[in-house]
TIFI-832489 format. One line per field, with one value per residue: residue number from 0; x, y, z of N, C-alpha, C in turn. Coordinates in steps of 0.001 Angstrom, whole numbers, plus 500000, padded with zeros to 6 digits. Atoms other than C-alpha are relative to their C-alpha. Example, Ala and Ser with C-alpha at 12.3 -4.5 7.8 and 13.67 -1.06 7.14 Angstrom:
BEGIN
seq <- (0;1)
n.X <- (500890;499180)
n.Y <- (498810;498810)
n.Z <- (500000;499940)
ca.X <- (512300;513670)
ca.Y <- (495500;498940)
ca.Z <- (507800;507140)
c.X <- (500900;499230)
c.Y <- (501200;501090)
c.Z <- (500000;500730)
***
This chain:
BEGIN
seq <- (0;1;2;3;4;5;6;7;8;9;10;11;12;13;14;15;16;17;18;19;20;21;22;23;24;25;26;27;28;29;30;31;32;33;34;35;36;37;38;39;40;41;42;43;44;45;46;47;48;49;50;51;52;53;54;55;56;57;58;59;60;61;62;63;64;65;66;67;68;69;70;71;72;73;74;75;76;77;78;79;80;81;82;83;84;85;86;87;88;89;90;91;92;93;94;95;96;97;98;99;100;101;102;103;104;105;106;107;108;109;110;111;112;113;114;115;116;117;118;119;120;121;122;123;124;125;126;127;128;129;130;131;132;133;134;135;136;137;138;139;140;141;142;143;144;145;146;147;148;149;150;151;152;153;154;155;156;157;158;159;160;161;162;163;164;165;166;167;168;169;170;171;172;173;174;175;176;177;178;179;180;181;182;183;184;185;186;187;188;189;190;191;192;193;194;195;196;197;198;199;200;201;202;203;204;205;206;207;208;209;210;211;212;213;214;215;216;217;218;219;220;221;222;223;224;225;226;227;228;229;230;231;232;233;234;235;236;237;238;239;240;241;242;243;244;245;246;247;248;249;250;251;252;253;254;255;256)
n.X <- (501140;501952;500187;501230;501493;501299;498789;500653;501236;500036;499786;500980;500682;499824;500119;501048;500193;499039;500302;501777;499651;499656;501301;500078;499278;499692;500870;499918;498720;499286;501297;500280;498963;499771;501133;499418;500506;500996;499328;499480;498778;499271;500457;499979;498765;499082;499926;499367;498067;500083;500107;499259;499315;499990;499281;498512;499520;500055;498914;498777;500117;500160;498553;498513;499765;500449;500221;499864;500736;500600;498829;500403;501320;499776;499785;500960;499437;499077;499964;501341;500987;501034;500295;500977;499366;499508;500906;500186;498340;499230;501549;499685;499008;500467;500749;499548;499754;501254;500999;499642;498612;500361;500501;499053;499043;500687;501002;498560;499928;500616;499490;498653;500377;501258;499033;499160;501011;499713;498584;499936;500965;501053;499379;498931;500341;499055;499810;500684;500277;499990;500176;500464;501267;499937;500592;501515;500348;499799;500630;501695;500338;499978;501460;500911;499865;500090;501119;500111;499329;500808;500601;499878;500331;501324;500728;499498;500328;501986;500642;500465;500082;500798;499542;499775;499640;498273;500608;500151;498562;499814;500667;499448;499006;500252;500467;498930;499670;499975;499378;498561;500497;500402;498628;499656;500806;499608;500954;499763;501146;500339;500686;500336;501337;500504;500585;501155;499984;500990;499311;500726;500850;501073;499938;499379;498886;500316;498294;500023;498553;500496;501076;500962;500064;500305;500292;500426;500309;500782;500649;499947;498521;499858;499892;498478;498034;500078;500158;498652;498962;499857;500693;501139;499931;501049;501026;501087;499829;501195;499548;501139;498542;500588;499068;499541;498969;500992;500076;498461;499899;500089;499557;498309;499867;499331;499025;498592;499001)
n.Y <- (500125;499134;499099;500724;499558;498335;499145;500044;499516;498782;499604;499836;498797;499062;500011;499628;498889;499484;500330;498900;498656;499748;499389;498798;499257;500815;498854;498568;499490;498895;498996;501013;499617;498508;499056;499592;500957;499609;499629;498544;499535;500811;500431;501297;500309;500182;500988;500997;499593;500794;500924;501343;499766;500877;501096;500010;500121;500842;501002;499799;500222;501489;500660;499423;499241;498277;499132;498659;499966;500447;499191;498093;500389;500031;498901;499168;498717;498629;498964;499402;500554;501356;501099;499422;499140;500356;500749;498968;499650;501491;500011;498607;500489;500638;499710;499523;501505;500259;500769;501199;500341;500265;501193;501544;500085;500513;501247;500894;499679;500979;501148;500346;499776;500922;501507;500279;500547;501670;500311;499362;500837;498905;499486;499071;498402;499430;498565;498817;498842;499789;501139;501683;500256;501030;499542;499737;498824;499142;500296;499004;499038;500232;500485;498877;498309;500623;499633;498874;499332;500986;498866;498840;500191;499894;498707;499521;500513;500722;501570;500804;501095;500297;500223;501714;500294;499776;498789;500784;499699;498100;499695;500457;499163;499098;500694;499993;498936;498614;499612;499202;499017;499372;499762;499442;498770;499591;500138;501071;500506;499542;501638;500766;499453;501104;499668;500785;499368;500815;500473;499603;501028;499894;500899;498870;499869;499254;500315;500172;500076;501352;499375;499065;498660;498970;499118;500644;499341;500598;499703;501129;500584;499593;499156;500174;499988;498837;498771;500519;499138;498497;499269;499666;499433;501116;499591;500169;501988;500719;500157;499625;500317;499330;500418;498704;499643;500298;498746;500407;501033;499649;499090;500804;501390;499902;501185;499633;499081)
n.Z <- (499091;500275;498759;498650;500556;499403;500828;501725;499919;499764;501081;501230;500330;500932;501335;500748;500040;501227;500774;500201;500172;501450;500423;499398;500928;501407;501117;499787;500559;499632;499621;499011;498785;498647;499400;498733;499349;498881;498959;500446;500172;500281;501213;500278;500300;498868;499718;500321;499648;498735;499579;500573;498926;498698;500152;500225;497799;499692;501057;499326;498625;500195;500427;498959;500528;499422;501092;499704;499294;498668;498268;500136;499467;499134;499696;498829;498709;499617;501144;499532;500542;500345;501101;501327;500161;500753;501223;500686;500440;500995;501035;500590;500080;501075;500585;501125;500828;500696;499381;500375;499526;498677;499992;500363;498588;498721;500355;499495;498511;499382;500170;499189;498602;499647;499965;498682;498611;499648;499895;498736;499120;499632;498740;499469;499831;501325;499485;501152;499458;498832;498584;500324;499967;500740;502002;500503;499637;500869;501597;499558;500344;501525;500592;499541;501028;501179;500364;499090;501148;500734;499958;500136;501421;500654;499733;500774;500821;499618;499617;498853;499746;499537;498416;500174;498558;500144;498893;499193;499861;499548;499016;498405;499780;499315;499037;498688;499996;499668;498570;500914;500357;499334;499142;501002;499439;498920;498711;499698;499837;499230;500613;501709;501051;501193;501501;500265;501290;501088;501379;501867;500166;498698;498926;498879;499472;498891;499576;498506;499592;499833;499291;500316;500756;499372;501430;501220;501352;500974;501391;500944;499812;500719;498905;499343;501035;500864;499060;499661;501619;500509;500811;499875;498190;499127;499962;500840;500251;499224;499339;498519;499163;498544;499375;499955;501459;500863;501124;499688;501023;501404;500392;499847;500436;500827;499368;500590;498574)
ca.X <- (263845;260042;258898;255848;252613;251465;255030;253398;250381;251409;253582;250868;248711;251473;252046;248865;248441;251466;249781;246360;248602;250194;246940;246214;249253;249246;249168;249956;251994;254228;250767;249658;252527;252545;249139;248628;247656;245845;249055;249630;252528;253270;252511;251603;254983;256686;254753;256056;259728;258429;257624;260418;262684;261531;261474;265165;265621;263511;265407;268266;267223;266391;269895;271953;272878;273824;273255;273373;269698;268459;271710;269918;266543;268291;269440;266291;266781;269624;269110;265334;264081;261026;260207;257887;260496;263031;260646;259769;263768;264431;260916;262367;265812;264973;262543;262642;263220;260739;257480;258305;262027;260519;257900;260444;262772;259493;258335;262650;262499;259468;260728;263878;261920;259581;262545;264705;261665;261041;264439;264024;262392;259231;261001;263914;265078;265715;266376;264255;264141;264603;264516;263741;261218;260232;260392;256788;256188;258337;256698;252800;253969;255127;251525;250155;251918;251538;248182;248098;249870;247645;245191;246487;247352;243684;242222;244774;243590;239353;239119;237871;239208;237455;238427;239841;240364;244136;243005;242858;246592;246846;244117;245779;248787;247516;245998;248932;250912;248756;250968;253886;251570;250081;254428;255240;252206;253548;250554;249696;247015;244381;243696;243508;241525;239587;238434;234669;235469;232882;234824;234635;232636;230244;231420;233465;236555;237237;240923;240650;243733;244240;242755;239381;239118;239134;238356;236419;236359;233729;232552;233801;237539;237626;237103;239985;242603;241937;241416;245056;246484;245806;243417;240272;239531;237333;234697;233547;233604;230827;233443;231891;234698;233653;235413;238348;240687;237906;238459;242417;242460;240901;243250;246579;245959;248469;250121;253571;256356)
ca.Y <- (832818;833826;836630;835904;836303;839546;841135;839528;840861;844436;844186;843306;846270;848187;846812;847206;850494;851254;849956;851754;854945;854066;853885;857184;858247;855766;858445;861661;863861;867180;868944;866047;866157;869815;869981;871129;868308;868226;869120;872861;874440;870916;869305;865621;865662;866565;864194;861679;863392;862779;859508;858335;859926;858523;855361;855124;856170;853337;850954;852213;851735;848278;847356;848922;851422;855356;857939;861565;861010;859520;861741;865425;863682;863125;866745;868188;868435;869789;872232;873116;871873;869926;866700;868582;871584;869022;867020;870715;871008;867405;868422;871662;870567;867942;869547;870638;867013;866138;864331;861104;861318;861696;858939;856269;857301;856705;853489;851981;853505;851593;848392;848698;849314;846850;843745;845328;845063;841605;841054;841949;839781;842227;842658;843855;847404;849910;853743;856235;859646;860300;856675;853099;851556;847751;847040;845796;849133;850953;849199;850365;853244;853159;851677;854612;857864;855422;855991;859086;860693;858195;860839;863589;862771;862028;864914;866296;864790;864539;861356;859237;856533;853915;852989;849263;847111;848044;850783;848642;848544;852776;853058;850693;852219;855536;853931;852438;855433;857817;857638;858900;861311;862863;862948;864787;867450;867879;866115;863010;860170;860312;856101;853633;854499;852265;852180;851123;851825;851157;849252;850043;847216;847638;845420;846774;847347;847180;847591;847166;848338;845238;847672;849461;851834;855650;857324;855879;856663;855641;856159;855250;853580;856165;859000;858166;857539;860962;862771;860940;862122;865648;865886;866333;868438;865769;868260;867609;863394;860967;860353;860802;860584;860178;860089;862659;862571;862688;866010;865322;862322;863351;866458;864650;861223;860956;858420;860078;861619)
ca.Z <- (831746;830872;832898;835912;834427;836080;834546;830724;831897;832058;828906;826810;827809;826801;823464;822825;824326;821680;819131;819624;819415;816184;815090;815714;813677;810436;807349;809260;807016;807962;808747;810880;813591;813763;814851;818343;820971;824458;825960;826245;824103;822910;818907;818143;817149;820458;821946;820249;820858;824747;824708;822758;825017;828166;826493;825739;830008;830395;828087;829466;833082;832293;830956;833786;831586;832693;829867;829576;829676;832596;834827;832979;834731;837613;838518;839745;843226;843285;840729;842070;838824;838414;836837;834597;834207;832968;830554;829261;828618;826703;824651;823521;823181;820684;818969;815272;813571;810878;812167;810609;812080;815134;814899;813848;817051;819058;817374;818105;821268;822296;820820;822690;825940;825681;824797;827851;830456;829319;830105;833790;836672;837816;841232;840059;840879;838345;838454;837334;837751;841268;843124;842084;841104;840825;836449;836883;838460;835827;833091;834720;834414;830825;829930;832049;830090;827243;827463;829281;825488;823623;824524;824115;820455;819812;821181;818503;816158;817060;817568;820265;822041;823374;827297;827460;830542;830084;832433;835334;836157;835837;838198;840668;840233;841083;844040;845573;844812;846938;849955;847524;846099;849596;850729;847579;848822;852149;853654;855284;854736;857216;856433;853627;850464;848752;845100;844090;840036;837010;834301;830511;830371;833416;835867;839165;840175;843560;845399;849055;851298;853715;856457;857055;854667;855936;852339;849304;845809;843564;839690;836547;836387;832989;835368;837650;835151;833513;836668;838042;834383;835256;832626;833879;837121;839662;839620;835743;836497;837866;840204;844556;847351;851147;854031;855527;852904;850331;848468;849197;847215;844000;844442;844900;842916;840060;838330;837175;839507)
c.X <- (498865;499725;498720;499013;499424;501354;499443;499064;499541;500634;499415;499614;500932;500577;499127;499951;500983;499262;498618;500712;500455;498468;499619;501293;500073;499448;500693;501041;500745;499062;499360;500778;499968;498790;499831;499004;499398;501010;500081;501008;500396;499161;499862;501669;501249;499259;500212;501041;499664;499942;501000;501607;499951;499760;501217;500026;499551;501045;501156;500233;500174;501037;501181;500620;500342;500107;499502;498128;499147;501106;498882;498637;500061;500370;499081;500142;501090;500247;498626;499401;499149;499861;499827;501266;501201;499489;500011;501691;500429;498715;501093;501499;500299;499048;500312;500093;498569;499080;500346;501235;499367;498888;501078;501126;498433;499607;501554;499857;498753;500071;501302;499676;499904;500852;500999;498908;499829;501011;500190;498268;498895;500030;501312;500352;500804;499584;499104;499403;500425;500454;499873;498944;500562;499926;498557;499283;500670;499158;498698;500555;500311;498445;499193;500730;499630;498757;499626;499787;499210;498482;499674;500241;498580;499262;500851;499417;498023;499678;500272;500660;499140;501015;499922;500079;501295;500067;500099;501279;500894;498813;500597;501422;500138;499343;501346;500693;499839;500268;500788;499174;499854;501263;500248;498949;500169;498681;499965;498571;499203;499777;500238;498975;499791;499442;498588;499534;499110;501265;499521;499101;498919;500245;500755;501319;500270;501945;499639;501660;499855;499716;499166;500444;499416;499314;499248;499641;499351;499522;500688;501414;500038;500573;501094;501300;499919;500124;502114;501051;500220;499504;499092;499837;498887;498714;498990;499704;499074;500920;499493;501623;499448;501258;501419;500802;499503;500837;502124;500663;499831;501068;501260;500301;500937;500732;501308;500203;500000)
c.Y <- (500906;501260;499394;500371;501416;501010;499851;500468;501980;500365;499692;501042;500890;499798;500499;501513;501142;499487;500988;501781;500296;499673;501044;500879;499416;501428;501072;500630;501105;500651;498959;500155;501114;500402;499713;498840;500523;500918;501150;500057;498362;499449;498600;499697;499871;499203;498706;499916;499420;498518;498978;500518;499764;498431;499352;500407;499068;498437;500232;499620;498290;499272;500653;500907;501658;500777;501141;500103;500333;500499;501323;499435;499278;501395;500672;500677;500304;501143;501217;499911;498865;498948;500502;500935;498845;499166;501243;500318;498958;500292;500920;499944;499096;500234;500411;499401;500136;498882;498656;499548;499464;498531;498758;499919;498954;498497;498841;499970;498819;498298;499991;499719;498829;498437;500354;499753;498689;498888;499945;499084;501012;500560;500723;502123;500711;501288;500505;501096;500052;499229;498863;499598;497993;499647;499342;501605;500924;499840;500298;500959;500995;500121;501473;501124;499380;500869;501591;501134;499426;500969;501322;500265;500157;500756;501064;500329;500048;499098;499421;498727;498726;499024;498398;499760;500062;500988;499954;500242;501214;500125;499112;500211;501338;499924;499538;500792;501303;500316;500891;501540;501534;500689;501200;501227;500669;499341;497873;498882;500111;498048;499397;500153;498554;500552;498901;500834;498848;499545;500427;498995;499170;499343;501077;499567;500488;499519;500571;500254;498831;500565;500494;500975;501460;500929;499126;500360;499308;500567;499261;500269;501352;501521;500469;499840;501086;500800;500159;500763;501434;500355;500198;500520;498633;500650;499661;497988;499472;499754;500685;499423;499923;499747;501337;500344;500330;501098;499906;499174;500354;501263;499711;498802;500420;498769;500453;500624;501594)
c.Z <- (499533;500787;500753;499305;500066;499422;497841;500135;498811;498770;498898;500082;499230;498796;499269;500301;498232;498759;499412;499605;498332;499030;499578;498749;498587;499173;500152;498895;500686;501227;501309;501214;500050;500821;501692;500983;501185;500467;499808;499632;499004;498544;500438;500291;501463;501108;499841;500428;502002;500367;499491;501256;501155;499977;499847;501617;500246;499591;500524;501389;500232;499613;500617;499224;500528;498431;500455;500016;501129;501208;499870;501442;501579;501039;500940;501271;500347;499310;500399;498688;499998;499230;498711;499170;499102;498837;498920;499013;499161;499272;498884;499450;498514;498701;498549;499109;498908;500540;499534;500568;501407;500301;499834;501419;500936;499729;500143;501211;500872;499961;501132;501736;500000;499894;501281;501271;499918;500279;501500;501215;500672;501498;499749;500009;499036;500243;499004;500743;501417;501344;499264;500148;499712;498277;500004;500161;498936;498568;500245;499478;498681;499303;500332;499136;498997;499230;500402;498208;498682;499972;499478;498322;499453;499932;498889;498760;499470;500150;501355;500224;500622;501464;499381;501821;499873;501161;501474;500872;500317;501367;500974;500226;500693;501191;500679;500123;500938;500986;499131;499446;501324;500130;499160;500047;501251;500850;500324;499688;501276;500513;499158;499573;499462;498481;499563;498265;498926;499051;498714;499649;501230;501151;501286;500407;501087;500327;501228;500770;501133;501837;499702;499226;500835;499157;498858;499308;499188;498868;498893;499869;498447;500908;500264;499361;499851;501286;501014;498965;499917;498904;499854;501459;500347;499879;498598;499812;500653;501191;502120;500931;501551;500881;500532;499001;498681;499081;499708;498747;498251;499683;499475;499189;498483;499419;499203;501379;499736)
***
């Protein structure tokens, strides 16, 4: 069976998003992967080691699979480590490989993902991290670190990407998300937010909740991904918020757990 359109939708962007990344690395030698990326503390290289490692949990998730994995990345709360805190621990853990080893894990790893999601009806439920997610919803949010790390490489590197409508999908991800987000702050919405976002290609992006809106965020859909990614504070973005939740929203919006 095919998958539903809006499930091929989402695994194109992130082919492509994968694709635009290997981009980004064609060439690198030794010196290339060690150099130091957006992320603090972390190389090209161990972001590669990240993303090939939470591809394989996905891949794994996606084929009913348990692995020593996706249990360590289950621990948290009962351990009182964090998401982040265990990511930091499977970075560091792995670390040390030669940049090319590590690229070729991440460039299987994403193949393996990307043939078990299309394997998987876009309703069904699959574990990750913490809780379940739908696999269209696991696979967003694939596309979203995709790109999130797709980033952070380049800024490695100096070079610029250029914003796609692939973008689209992370921003309405982090959008329906920001009930989960506010819970995960201890606070509560005040309303439904809306989104009145510029596209990379000028047009607008709008996502209506299917009540009045209490909050509304407007500027450019580039903005909001980056500001969601935790990598730009709201304050240096064209981004404008009204409404009670206003300052709330840009504080709390995210699209990872």
């Amino acid at each position: 069976m095919q998958p539903a359109q809006p499930m091929v939708d989402i695994l194109t962007a992130l082919a492509e998003q994968a694709d635009e990344l290997d981009g980004l690395l064609a060439g690198l030698d030794e010196h290339g992967f060690a150099l130091p990326s957006r992320c603090p503390g972390w190389s090209i290289s161990d972001v590669l080691l990240h993303l090939a490692q939470t591809n394989e949990m996905a891949a794994a998730s996606a084929e009913g699979r348990s692995t020593e994995e996706t249990a360590a990345f289950r621990v948290g709360d009962a351990t009182g480590a964090t998401v982040d805190d265990l990511v930091a621990l499977a970075v560091a853990a792995g670390r040390g490989r030669p940049g090319k080893e590590v690229y070729d894990r991440w460039k299987a790893a994403s193949a393996a993902q990307a043939a078990a999601l299309a394997a998987c009806e876009a309703g069904t439920r699959l574990r990750w991290v913490a809780g379940e997610l739908a696999a269209i919803t696991l696979a967003t949010t694939r596309l979203a670190e995709t790109w999130i790390h797709s980033g952070d490489v380049a800024a490695g590197l100096s070079r610029e990407l250029t914003p796609a409508a692939r973008l689209r999908p992370i921003a309405r991800l982090a959008w329906r998300t920001l009930p989960y987000a506010f819970s995960r702050a201890g606070k509560e919405l005040s309303g439904p937010v809306a989104l009145r976002l510029t596209a990379p290609d000028g047009t607008t992006w709008e996502f209506d909740p299917d009540e009045p809106a209490a909050t509304t965020v407007s500027g450019p859909a580039l903005d909001f991904c980056l500001v969601a990614a935790r990598r730009i504070p709201p304050s240096e973005t064209g981004l404008t918020a009204t409404g009670p939740d206003a300052a709330d929203v840009l504080e709390l919006v995210r699209t990872f757990a």
